[in-house]
matplotlib code that plots the C-alpha trace (Angstrom):
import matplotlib.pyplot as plt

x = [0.0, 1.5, 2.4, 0.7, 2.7, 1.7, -0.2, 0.4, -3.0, -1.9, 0.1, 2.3, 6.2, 7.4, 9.3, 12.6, 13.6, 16.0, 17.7, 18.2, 14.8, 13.6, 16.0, 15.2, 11.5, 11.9, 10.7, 11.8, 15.3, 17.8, 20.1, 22.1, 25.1, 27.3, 31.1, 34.0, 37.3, 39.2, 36.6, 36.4, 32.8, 34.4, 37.4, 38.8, 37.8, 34.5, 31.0, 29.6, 26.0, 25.2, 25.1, 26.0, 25.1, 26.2, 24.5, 27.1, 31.0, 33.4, 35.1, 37.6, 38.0, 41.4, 43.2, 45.7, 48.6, 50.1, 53.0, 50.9, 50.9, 47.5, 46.3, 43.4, 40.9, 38.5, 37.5, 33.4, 31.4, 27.5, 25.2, 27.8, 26.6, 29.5, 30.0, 27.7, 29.6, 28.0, 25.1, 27.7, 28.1, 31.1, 30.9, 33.5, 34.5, 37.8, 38.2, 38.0, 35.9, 36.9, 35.3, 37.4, 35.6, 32.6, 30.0, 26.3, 26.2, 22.9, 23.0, 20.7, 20.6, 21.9, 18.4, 16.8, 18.8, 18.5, 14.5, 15.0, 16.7, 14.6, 11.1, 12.0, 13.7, 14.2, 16.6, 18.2, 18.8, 20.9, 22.7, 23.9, 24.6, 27.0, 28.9, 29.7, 31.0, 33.0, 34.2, 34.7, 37.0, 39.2, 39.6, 41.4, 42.8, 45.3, 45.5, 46.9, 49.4, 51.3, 50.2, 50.8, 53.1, 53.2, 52.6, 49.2, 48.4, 48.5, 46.7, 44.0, 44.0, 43.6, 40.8, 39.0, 39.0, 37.5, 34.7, 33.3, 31.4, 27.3, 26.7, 27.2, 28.5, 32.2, 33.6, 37.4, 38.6, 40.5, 39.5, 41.9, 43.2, 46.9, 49.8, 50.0, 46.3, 47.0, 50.4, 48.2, 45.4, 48.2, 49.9, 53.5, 55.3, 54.9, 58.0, 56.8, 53.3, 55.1, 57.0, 54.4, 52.2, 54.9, 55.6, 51.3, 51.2, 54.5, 52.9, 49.0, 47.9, 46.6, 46.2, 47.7, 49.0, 48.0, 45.3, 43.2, 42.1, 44.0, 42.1, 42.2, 42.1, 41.0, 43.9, 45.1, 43.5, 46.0, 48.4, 45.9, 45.3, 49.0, 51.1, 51.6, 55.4, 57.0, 57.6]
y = [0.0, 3.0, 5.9, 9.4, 11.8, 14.3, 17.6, 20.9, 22.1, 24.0, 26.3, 28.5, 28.7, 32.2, 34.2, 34.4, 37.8, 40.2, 43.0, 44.9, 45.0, 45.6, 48.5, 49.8, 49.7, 52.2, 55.7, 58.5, 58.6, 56.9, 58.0, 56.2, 57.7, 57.0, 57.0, 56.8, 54.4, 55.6, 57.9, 58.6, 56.8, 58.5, 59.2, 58.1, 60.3, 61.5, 61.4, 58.3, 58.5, 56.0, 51.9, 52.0, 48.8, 47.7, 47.5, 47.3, 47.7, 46.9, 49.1, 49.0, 49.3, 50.7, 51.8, 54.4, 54.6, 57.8, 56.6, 57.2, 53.4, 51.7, 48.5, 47.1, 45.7, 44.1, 44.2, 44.0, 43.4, 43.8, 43.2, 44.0, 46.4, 48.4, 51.6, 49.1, 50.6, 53.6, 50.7, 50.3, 53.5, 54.7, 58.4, 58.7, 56.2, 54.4, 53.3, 54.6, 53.0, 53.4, 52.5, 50.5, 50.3, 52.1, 51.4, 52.7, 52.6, 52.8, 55.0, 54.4, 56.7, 55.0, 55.5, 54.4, 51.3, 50.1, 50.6, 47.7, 45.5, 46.1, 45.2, 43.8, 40.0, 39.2, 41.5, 41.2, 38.0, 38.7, 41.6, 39.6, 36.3, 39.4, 40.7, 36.9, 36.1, 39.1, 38.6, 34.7, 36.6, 38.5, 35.9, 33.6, 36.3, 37.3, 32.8, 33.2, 35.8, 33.4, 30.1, 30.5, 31.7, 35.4, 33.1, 31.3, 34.8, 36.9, 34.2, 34.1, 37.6, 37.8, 35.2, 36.9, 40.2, 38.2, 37.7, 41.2, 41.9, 41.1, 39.7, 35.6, 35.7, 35.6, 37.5, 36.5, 39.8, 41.8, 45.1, 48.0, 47.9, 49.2, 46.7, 48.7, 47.7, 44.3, 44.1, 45.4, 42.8, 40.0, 41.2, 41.2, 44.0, 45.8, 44.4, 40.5, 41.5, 42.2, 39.7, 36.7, 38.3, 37.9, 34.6, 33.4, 35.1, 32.6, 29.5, 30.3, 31.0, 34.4, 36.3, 40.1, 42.1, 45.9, 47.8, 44.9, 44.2, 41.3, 37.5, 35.4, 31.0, 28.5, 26.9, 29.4, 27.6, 25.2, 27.6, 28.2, 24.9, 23.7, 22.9, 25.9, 27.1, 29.9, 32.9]
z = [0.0, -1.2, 1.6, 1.6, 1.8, 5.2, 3.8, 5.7, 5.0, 2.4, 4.6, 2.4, 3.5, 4.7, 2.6, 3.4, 5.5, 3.4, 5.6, 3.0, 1.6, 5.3, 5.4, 2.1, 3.5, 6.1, 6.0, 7.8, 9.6, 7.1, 4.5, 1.6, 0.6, -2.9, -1.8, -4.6, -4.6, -1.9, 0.0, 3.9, 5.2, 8.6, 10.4, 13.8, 15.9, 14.2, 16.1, 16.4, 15.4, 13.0, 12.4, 8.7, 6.2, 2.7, -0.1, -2.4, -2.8, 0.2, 3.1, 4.7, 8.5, 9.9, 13.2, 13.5, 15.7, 17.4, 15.4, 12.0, 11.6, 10.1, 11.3, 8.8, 11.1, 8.4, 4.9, 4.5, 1.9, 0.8, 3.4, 6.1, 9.0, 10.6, 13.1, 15.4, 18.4, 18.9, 19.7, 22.9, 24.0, 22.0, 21.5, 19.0, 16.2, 17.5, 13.9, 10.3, 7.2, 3.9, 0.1, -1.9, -4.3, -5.7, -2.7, -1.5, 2.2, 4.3, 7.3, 10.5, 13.0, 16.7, 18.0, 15.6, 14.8, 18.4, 18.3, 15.2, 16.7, 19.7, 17.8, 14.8, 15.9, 12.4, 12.1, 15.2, 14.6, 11.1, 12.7, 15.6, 13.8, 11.2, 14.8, 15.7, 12.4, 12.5, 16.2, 15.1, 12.0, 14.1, 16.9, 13.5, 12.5, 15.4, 16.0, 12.3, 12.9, 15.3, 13.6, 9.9, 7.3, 5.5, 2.2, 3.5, 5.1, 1.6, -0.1, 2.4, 2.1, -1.5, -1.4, 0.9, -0.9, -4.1, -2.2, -2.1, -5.3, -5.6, -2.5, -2.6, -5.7, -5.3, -8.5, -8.2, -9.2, -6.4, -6.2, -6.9, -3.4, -2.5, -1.6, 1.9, 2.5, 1.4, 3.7, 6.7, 6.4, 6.3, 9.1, 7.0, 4.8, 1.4, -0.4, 0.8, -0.3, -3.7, -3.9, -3.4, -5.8, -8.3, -7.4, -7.0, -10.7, -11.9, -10.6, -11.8, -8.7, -9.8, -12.9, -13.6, -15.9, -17.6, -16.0, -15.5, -12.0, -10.3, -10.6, -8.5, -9.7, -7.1, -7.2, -5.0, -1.8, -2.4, -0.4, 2.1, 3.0, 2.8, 6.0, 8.7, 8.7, 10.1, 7.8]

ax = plt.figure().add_subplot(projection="3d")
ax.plot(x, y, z, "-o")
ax.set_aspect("equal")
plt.show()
């Protein structure tokens, strides 16, 4: 005797929440903002007033020393919040944020933002499942510094950068970001930065050349995922 298959009643399934349409939705207090390669989102130091999200592009977030030094924190990309601090009390960015590439960014006034997350759990839920990815990001981050070699950290590096164009779809192409950002985020120097892109480009790792922007193959994770040594 053949099996029936249970029926839910007809019940449809729930759509599937999008942040960004939800935030698109809103009226009143919000602003989007076009920023340029290279543009300031905001400064160390400037007011901290709003939780910022992406719709598209990538940012950059940065520290800087009293010695003039930078330290890149994180690179985001679309669907990203960030400035979530002023969520926490901050006053004053600690950080900076920079496009590097061509970006809109949605701005959400403190106040505001925490009434959201407040009332609206579907939301809450995204934003704080984003912060422990993040925080999960970081904590590998400083374990890799000590763990893994300048070679493995660049090519990490450069495979995480591919992964900022539509969001989900990884695009391989690393946007036109400077060596200096790309020695910061790998916790290593300019000159080894340049050098190890030579040498990924020599083995087919990576593809570059003219004013193209730099692409990255998938054979690449093979450096990744090699044996930690000290370097």
């Amino acid at each position: 005797m053949a099996r029936r298959t249970p029926s839910n009643g007809g019940a449809k399934a729930r759509p599937v929440f999008s942040v960004r349409a939800f935030l698109d939705s809103l009226r009143g207090t919000k602003s989007v903002v076009q920023y340029g390669r290279g543009d300031s989102i905001f400064r160390q130091g400037d007011p901290c007033e709003f939780v910022l999200y992406i719709r598209t592009g990538g940012v950059k977030l940065s520290v800087l020393s009293r010695t003039g030094r930078e330290a890149v924190v994180a690179v985001l990309g679309p669907g990203d919040f960030f400035g979530e601090g002023c969520l926490a009390g901050q006053s004053r960015r600690i950080g900076s944020a920079t496009a590097i590439t061509p970006s809109t960014i949605l701005l959400v006034p403190k106040g505001r933002m925490a009434h959201l997350l407040r009332h609206q759990h579907a939301l809450s839920d995204r934003f704080i499942s984003r912060m422990v990815a993040r925080s999960i990001q970081l904590e590998q981050d400083l374990i890799e510094q000590f763990v893994t070699s300048s070679e493995q950290r660049v090519a990490r590096t450069l495979l995480r950068l591919a992964c900022y164009g539509k969001q989900g779809k990884p695009v391989r192409l690393i946007p036109k970001v400077s060596q200096d950002t790309i020695a910061a985020m790998a916790g290593t120097t300019r000159s080894r930065v340049n050098v190890l892109l030579n040498q990924f480009h020599r083995q087919g790792f990576i593809t570059r050349g003219g004013e193209l922007p730099l692409r990255v193959n998938n054979s690449l994770l093979s450096v990744v995922l090699s044996l930690p040594r000290a370097g």
